[in-house]
PDB file with SEQRES, HELIX, SHEET and CRYST1 records, atoms N, CA, C and O in Angstrom:
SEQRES   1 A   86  UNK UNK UNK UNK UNK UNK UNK UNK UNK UNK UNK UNK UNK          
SEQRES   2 A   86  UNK UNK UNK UNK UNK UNK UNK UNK UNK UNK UNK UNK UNK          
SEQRES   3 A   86  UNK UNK UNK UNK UNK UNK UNK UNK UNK UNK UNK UNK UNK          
SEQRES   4 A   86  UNK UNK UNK UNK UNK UNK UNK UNK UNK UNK UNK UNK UNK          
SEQRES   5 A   86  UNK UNK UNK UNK UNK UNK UNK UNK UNK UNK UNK UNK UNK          
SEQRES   6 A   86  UNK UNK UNK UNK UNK UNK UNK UNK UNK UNK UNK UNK UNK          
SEQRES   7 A   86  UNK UNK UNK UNK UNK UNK UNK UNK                              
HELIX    1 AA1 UNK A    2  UNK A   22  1                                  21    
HELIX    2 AA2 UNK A   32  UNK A   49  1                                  18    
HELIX    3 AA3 UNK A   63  UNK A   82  1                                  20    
CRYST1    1.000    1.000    1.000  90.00  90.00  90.00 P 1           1          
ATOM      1  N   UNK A   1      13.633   5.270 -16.017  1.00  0.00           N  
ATOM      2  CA  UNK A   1      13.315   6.011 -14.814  1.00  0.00           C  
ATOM      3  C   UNK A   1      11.858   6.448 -14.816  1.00  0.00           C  
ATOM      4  O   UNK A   1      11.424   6.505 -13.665  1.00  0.00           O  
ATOM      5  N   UNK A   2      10.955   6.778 -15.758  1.00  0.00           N  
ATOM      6  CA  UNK A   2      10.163   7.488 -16.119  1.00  0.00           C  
ATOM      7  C   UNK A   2       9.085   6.128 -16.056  1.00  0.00           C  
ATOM      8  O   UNK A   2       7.947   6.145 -15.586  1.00  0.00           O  
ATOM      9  N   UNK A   3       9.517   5.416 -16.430  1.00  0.00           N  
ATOM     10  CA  UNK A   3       9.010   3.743 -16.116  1.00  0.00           C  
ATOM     11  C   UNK A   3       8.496   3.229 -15.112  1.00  0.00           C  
ATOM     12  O   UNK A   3       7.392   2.715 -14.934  1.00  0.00           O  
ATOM     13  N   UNK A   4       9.523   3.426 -14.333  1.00  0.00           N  
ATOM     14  CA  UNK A   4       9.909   3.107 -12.582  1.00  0.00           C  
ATOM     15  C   UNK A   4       8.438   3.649 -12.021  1.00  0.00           C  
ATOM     16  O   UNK A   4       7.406   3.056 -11.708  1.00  0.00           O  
ATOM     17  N   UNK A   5       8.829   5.076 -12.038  1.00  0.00           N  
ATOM     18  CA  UNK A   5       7.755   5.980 -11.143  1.00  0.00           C  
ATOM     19  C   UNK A   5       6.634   5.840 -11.918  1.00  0.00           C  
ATOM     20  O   UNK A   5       5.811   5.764 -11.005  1.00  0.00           O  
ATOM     21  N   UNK A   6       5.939   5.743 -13.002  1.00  0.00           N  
ATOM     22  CA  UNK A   6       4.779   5.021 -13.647  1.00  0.00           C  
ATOM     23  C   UNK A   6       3.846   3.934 -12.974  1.00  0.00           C  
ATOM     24  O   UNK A   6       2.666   3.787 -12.656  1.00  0.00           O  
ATOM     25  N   UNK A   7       5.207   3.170 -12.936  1.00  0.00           N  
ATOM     26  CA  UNK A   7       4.832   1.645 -12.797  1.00  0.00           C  
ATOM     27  C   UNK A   7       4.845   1.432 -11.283  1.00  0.00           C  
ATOM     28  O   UNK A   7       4.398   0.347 -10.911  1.00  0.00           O  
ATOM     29  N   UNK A   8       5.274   2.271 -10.356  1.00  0.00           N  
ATOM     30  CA  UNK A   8       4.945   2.575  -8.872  1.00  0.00           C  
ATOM     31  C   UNK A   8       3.712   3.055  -8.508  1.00  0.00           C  
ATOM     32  O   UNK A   8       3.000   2.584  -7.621  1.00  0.00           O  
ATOM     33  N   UNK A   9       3.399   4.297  -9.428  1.00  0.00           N  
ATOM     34  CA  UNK A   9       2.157   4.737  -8.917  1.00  0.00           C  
ATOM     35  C   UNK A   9       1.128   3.802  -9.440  1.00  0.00           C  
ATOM     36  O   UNK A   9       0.044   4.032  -8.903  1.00  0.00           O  
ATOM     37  N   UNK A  10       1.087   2.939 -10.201  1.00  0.00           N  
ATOM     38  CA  UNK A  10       0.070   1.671 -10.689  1.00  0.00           C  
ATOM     39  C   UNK A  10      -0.417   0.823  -9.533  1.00  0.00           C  
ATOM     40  O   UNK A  10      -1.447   0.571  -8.909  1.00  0.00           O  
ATOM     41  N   UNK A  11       1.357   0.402  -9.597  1.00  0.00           N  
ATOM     42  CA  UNK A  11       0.962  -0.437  -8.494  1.00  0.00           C  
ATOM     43  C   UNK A  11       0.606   0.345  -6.969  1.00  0.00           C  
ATOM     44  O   UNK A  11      -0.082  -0.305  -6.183  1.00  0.00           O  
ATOM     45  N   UNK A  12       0.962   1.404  -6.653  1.00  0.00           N  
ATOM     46  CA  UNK A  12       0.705   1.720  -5.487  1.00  0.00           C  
ATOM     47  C   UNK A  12      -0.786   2.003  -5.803  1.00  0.00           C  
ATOM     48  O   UNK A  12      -1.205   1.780  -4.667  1.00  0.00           O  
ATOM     49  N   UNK A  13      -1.853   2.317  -6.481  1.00  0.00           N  
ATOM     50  CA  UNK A  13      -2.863   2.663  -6.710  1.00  0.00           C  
ATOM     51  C   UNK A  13      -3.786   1.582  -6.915  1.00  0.00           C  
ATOM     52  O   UNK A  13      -5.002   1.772  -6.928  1.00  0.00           O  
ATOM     53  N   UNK A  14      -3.138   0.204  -7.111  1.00  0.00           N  
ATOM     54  CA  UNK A  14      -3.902  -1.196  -6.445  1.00  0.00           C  
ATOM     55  C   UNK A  14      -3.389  -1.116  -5.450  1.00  0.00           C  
ATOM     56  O   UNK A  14      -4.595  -1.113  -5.204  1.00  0.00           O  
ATOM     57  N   UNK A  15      -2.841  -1.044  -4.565  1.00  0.00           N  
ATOM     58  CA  UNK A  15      -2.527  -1.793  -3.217  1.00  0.00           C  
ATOM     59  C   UNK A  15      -3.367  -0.537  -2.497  1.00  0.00           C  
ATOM     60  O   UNK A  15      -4.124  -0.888  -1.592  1.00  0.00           O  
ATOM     61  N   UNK A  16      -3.318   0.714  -2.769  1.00  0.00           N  
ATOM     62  CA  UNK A  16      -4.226   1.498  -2.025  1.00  0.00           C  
ATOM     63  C   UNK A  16      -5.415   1.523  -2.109  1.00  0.00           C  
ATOM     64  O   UNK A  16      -6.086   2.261  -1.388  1.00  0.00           O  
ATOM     65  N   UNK A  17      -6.024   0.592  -3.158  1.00  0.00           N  
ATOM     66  CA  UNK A  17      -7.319   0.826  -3.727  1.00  0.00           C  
ATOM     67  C   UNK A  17      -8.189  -0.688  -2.764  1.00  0.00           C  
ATOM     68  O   UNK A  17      -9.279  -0.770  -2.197  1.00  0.00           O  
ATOM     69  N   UNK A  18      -6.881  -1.831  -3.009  1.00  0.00           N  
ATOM     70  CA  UNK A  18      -7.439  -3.210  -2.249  1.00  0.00           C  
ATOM     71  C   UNK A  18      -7.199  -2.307  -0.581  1.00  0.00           C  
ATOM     72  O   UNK A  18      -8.232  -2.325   0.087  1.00  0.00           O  
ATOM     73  N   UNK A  19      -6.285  -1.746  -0.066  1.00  0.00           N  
ATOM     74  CA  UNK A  19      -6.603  -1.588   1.230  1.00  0.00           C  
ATOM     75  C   UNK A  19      -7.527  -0.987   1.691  1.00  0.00           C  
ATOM     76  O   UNK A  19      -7.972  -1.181   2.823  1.00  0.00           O  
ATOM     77  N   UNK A  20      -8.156   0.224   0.499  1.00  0.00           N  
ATOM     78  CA  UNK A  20      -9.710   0.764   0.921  1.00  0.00           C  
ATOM     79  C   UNK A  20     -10.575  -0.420   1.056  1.00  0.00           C  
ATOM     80  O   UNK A  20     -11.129  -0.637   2.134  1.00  0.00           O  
ATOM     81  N   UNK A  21     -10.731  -1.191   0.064  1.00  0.00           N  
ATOM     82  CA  UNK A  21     -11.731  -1.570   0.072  1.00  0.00           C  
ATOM     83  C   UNK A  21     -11.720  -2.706   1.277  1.00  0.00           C  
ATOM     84  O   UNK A  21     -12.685  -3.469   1.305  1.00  0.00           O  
ATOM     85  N   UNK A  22     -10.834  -2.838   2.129  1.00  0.00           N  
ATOM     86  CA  UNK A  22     -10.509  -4.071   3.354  1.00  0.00           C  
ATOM     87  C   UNK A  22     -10.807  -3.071   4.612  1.00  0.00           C  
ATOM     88  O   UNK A  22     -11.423  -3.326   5.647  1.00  0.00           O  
ATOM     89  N   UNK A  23     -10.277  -2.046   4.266  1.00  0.00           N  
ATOM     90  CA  UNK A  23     -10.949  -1.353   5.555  1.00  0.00           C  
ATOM     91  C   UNK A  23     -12.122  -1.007   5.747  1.00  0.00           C  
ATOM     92  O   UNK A  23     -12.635  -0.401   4.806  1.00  0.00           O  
ATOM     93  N   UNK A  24     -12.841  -1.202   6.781  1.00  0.00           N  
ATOM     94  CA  UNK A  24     -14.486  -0.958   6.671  1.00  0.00           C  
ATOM     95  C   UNK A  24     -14.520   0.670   7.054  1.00  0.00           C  
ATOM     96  O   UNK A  24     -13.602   1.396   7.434  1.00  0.00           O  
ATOM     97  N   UNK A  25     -16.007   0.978   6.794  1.00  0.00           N  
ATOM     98  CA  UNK A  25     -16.296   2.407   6.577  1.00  0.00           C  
ATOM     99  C   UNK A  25     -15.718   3.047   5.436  1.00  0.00           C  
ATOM    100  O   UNK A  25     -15.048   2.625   4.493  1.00  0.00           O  
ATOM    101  N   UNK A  26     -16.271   4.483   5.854  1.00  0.00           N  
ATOM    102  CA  UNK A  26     -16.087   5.787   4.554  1.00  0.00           C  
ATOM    103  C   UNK A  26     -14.821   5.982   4.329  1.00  0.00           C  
ATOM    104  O   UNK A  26     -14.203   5.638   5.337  1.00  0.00           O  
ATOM    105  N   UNK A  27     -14.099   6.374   3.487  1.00  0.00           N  
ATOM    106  CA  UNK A  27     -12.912   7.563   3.451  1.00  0.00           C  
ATOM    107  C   UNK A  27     -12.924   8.203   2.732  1.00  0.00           C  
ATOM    108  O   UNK A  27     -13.047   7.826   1.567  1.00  0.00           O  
ATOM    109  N   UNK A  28     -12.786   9.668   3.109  1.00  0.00           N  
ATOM    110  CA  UNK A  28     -12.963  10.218   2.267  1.00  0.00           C  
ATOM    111  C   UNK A  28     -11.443  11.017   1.539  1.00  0.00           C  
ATOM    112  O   UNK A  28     -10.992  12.111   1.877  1.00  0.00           O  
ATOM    113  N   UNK A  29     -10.878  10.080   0.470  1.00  0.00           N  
ATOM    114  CA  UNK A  29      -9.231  10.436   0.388  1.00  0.00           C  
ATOM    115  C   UNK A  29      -9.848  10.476  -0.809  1.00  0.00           C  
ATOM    116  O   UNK A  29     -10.904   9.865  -0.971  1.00  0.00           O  
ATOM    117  N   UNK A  30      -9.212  11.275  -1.911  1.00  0.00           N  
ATOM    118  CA  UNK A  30      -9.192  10.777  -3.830  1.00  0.00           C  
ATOM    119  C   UNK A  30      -7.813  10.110  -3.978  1.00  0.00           C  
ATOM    120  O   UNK A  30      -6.850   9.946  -3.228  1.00  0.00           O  
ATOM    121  N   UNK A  31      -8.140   9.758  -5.378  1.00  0.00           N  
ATOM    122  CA  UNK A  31      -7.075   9.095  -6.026  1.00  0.00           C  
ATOM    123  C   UNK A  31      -5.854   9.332  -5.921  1.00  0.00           C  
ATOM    124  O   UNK A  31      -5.039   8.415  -5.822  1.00  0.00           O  
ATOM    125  N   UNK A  32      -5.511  10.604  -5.924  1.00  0.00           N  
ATOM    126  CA  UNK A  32      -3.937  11.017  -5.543  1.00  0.00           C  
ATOM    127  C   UNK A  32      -3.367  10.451  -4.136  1.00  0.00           C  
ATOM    128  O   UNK A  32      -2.280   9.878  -4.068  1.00  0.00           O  
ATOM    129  N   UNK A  33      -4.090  10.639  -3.179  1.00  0.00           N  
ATOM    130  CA  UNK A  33      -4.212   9.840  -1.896  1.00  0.00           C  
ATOM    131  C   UNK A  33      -4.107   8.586  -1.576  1.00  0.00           C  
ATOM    132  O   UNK A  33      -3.408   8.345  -0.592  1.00  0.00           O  
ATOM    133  N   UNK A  34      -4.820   7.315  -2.368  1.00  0.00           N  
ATOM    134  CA  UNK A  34      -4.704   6.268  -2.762  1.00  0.00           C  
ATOM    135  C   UNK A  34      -3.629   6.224  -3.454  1.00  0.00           C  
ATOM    136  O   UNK A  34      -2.916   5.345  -2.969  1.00  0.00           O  
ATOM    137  N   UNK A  35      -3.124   6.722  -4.356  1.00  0.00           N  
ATOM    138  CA  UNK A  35      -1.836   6.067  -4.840  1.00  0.00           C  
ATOM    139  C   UNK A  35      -0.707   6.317  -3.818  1.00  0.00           C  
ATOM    140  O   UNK A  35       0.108   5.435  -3.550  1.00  0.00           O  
ATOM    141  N   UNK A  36      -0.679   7.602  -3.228  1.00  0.00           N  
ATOM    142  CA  UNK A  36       0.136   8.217  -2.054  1.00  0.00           C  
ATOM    143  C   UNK A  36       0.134   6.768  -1.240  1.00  0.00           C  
ATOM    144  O   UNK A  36       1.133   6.050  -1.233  1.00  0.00           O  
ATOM    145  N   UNK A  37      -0.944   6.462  -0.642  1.00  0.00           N  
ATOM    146  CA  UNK A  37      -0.658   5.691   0.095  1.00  0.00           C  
ATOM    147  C   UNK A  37      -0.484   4.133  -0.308  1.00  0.00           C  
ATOM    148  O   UNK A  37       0.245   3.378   0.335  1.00  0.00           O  
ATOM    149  N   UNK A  38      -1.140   3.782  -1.305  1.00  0.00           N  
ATOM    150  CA  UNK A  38      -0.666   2.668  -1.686  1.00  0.00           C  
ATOM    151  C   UNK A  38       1.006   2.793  -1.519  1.00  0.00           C  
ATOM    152  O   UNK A  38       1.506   1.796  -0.999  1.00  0.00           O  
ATOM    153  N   UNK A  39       2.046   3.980  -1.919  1.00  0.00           N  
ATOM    154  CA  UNK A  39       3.466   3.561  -2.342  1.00  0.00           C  
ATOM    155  C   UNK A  39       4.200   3.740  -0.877  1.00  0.00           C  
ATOM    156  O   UNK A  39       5.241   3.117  -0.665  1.00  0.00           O  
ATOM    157  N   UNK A  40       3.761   4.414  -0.092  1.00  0.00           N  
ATOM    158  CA  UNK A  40       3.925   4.376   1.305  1.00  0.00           C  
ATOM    159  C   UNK A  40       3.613   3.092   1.780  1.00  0.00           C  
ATOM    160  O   UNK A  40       4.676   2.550   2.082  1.00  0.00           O  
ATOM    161  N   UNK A  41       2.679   2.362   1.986  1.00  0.00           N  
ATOM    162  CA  UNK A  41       2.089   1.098   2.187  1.00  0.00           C  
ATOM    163  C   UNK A  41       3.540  -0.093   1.168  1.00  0.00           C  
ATOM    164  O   UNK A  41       4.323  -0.862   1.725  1.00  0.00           O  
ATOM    165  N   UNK A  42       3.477   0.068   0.234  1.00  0.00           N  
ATOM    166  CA  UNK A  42       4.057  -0.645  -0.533  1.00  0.00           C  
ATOM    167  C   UNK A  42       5.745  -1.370   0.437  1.00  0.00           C  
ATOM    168  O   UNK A  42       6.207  -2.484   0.685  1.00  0.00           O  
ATOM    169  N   UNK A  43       6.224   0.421   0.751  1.00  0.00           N  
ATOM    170  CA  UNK A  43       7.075   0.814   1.256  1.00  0.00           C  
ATOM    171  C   UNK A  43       7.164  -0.281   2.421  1.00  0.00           C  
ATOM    172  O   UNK A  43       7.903  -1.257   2.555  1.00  0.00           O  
ATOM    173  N   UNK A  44       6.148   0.237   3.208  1.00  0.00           N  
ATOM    174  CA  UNK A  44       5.832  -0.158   4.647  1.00  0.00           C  
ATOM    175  C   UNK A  44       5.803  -1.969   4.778  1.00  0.00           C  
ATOM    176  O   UNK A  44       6.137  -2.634   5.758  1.00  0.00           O  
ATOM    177  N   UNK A  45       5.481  -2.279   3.944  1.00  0.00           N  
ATOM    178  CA  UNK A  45       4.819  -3.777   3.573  1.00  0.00           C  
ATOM    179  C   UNK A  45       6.274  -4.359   2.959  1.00  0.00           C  
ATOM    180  O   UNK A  45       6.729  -5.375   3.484  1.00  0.00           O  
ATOM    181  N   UNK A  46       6.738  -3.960   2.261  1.00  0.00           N  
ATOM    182  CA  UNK A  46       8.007  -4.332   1.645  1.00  0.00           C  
ATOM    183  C   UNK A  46       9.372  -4.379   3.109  1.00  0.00           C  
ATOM    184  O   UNK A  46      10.208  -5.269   3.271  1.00  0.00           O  
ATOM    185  N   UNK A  47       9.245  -3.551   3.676  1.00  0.00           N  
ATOM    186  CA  UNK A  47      10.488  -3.551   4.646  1.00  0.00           C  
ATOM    187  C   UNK A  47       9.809  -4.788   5.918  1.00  0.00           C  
ATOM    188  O   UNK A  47      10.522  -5.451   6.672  1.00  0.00           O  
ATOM    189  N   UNK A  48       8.787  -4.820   5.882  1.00  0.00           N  
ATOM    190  CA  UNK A  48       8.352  -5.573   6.886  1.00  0.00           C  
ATOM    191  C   UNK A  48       8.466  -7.045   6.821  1.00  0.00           C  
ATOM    192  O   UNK A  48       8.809  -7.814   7.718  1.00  0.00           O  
ATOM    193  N   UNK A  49       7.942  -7.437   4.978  1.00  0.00           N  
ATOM    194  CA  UNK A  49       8.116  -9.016   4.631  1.00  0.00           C  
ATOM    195  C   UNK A  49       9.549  -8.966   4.285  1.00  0.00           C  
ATOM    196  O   UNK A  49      10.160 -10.028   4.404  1.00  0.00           O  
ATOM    197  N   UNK A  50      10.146  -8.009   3.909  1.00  0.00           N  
ATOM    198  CA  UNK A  50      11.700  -8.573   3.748  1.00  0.00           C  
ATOM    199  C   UNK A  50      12.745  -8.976   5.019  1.00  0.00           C  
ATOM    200  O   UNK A  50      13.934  -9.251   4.857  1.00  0.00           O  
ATOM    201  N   UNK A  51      11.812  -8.941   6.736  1.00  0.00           N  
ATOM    202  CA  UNK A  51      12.240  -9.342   8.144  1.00  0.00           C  
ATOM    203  C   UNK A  51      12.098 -10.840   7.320  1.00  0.00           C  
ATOM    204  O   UNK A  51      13.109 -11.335   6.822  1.00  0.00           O  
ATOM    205  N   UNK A  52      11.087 -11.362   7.238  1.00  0.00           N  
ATOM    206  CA  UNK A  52      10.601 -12.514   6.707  1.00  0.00           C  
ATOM    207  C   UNK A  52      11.466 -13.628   6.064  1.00  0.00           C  
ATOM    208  O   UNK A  52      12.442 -13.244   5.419  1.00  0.00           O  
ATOM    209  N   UNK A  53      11.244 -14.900   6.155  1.00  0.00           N  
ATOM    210  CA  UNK A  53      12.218 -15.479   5.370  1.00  0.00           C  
ATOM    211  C   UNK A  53      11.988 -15.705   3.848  1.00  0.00           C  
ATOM    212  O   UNK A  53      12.837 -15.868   2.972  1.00  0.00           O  
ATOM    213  N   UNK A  54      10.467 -15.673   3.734  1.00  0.00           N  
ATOM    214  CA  UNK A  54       9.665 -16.038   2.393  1.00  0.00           C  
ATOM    215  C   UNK A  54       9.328 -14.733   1.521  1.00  0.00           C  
ATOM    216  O   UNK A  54       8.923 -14.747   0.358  1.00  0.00           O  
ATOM    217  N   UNK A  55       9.651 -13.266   2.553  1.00  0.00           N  
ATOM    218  CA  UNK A  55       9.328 -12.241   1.585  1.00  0.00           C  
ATOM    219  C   UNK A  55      10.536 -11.617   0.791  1.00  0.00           C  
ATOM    220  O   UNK A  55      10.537 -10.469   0.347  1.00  0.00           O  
ATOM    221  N   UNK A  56      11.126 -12.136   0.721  1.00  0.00           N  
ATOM    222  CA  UNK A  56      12.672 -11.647   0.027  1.00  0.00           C  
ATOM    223  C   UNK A  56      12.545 -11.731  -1.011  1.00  0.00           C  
ATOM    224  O   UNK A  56      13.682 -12.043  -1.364  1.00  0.00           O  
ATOM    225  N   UNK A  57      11.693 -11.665  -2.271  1.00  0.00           N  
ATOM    226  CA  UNK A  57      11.376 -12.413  -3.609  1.00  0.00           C  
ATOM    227  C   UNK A  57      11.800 -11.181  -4.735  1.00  0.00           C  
ATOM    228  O   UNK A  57      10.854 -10.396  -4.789  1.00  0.00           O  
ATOM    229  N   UNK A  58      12.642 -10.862  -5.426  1.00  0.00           N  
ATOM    230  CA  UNK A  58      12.906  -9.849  -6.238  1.00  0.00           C  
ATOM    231  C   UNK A  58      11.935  -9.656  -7.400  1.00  0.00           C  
ATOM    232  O   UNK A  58      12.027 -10.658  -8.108  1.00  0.00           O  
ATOM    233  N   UNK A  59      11.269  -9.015  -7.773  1.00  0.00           N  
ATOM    234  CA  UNK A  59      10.499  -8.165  -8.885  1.00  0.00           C  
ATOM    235  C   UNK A  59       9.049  -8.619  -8.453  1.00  0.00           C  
ATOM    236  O   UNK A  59       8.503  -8.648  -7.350  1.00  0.00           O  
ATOM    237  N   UNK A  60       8.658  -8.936  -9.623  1.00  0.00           N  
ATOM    238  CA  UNK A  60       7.014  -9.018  -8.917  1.00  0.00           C  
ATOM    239  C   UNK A  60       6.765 -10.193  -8.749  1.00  0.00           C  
ATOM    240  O   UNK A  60       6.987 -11.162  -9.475  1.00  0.00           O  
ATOM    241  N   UNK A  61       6.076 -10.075  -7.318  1.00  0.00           N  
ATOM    242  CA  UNK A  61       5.758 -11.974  -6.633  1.00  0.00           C  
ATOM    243  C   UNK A  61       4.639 -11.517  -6.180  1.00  0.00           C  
ATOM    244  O   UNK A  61       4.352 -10.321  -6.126  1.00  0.00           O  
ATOM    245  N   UNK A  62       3.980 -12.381  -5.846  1.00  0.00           N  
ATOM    246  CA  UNK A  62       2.148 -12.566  -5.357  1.00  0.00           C  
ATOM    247  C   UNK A  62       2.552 -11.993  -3.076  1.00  0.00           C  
ATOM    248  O   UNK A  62       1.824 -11.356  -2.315  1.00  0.00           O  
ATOM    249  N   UNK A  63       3.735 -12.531  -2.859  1.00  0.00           N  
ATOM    250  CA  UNK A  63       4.044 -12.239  -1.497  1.00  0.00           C  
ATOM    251  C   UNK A  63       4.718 -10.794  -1.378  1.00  0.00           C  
ATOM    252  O   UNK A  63       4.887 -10.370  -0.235  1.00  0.00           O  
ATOM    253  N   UNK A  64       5.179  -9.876  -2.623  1.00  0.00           N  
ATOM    254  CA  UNK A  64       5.214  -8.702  -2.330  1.00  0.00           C  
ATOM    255  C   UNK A  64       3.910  -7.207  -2.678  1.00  0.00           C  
ATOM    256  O   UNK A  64       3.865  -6.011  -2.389  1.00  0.00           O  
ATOM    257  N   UNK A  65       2.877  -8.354  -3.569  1.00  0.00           N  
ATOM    258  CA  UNK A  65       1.855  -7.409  -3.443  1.00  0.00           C  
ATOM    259  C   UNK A  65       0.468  -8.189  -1.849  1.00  0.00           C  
ATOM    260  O   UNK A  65      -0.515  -7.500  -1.578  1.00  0.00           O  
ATOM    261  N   UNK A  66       0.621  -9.079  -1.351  1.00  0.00           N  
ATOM    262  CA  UNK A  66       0.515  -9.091  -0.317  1.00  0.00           C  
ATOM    263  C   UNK A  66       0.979  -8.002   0.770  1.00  0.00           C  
ATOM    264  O   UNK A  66       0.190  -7.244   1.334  1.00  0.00           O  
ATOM    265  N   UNK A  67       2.356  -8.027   0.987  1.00  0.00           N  
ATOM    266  CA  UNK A  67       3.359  -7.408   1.809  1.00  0.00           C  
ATOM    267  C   UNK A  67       2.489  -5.490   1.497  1.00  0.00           C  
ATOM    268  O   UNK A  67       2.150  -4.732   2.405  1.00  0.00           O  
ATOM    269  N   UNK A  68       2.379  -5.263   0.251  1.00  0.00           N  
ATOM    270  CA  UNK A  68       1.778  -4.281   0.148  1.00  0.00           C  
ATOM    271  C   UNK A  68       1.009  -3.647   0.391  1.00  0.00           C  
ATOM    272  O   UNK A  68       1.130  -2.462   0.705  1.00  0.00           O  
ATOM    273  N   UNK A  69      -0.251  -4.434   0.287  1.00  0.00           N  
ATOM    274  CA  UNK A  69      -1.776  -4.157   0.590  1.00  0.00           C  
ATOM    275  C   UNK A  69      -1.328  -3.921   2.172  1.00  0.00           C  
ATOM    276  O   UNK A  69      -1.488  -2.861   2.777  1.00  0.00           O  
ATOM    277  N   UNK A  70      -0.804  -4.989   2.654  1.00  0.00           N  
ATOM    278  CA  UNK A  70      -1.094  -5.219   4.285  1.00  0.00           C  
ATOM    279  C   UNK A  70      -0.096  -3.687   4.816  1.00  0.00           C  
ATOM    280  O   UNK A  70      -0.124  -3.203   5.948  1.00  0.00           O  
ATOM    281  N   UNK A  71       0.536  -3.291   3.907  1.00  0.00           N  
ATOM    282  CA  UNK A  71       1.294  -2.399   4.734  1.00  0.00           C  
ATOM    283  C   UNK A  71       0.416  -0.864   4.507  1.00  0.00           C  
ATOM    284  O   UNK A  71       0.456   0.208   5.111  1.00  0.00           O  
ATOM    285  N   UNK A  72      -0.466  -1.423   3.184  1.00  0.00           N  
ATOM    286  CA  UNK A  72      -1.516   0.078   2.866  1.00  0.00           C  
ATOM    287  C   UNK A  72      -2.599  -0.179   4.277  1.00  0.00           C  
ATOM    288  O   UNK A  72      -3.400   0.573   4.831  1.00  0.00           O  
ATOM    289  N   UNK A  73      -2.396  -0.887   4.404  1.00  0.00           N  
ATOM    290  CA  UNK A  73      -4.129  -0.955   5.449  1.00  0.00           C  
ATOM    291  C   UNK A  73      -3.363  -0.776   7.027  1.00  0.00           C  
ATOM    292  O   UNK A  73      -4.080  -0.555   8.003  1.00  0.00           O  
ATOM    293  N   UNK A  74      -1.955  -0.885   7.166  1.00  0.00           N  
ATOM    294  CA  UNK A  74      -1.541  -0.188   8.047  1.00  0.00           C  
ATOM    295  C   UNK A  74      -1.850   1.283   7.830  1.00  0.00           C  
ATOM    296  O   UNK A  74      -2.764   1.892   8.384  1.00  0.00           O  
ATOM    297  N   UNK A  75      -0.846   1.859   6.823  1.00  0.00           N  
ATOM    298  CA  UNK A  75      -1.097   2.671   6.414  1.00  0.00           C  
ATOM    299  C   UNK A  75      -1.606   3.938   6.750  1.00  0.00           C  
ATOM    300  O   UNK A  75      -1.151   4.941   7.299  1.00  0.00           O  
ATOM    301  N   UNK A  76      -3.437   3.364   5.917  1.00  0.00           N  
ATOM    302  CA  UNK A  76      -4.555   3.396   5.954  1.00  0.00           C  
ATOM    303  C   UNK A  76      -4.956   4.299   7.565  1.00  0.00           C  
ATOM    304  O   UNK A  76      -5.113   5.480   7.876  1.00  0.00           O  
ATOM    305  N   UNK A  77      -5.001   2.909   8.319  1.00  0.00           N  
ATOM    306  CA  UNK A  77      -5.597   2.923   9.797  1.00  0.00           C  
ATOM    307  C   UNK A  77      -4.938   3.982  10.212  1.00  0.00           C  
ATOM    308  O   UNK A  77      -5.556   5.030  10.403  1.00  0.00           O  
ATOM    309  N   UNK A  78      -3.365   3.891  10.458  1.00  0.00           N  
ATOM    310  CA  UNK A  78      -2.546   5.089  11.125  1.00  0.00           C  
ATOM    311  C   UNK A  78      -3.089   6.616  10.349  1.00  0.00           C  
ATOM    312  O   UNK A  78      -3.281   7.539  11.141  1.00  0.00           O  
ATOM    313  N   UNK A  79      -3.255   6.814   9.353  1.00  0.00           N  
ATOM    314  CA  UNK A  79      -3.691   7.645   8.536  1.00  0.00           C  
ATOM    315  C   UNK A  79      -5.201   8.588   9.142  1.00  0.00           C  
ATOM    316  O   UNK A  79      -5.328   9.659   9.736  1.00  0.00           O  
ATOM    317  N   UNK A  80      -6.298   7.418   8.564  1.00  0.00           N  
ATOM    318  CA  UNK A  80      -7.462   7.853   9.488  1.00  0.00           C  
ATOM    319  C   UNK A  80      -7.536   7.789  10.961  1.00  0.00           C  
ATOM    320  O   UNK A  80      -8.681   8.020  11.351  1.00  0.00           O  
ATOM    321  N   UNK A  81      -6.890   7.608  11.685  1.00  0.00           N  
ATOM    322  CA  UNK A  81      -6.907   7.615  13.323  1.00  0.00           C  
ATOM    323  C   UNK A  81      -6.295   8.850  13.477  1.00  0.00           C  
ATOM    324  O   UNK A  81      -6.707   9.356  14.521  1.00  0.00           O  
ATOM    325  N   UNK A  82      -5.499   9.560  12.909  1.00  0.00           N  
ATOM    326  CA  UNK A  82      -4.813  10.748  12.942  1.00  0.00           C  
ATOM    327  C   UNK A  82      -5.740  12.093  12.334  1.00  0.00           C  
ATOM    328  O   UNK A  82      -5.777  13.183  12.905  1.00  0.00           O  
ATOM    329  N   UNK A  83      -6.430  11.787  11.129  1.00  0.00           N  
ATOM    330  CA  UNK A  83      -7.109  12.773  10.974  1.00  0.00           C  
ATOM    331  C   UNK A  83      -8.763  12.812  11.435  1.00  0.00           C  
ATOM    332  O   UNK A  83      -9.631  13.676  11.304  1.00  0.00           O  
ATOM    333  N   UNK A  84      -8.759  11.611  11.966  1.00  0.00           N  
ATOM    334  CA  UNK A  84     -10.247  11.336  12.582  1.00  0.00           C  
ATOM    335  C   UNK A  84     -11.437  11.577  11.177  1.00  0.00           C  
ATOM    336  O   UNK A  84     -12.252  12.454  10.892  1.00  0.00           O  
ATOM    337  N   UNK A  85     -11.051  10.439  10.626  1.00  0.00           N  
ATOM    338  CA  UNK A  85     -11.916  10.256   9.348  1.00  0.00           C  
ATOM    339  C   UNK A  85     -12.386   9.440   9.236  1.00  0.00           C  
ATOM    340  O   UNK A  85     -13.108   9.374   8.241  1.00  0.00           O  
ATOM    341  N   UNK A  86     -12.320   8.265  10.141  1.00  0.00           N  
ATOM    342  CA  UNK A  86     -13.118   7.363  10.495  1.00  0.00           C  
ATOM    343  C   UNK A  86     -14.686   7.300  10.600  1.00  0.00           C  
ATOM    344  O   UNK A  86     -15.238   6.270  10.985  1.00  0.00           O  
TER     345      UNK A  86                                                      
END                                                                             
């Protein structure tokens, strides 16, 4: 269990870190934020490619850290459009 949530905030802390760096301009979020949203994103990205016929892939696949990023840079956008940090 202790594993799990480890190994979430890792990965959510690449997928939030590749969606900063895809979104253009400043943000001004820290690291806790980035991982926040990387696992939200993760979240977001995961329910979306699993509509998909090719994102259904159990444990780690190259199309669910795709599914990820893309759901951090949703995310992301919805995020800064709301607090006007753009």
């Amino acid at each position: 269990m202790l594993w799990d949530i480890i190994s979430w905030a890792v990965f959510g802390l690449v997928a939030g870190a590749i969606a900063r760096l895809l979104v253009p301009g400043r943000q001004s979020i820290g690291w806790i934020m980035t991982i926040l949203l990387g696992i939200v994103g993760s979240f977001v990205g995961g329910f979306l490619f699993s509509l998909l016929p090719f994102g259904n892939e159990p444990g780690f696949h190259p199309t669910n850290l795709i599914g990820s990023v893309l759901g951090a840079v949703v995310v992301l956008l919805i995020y800064l459009s709301v607090t006007k940090k753009a």
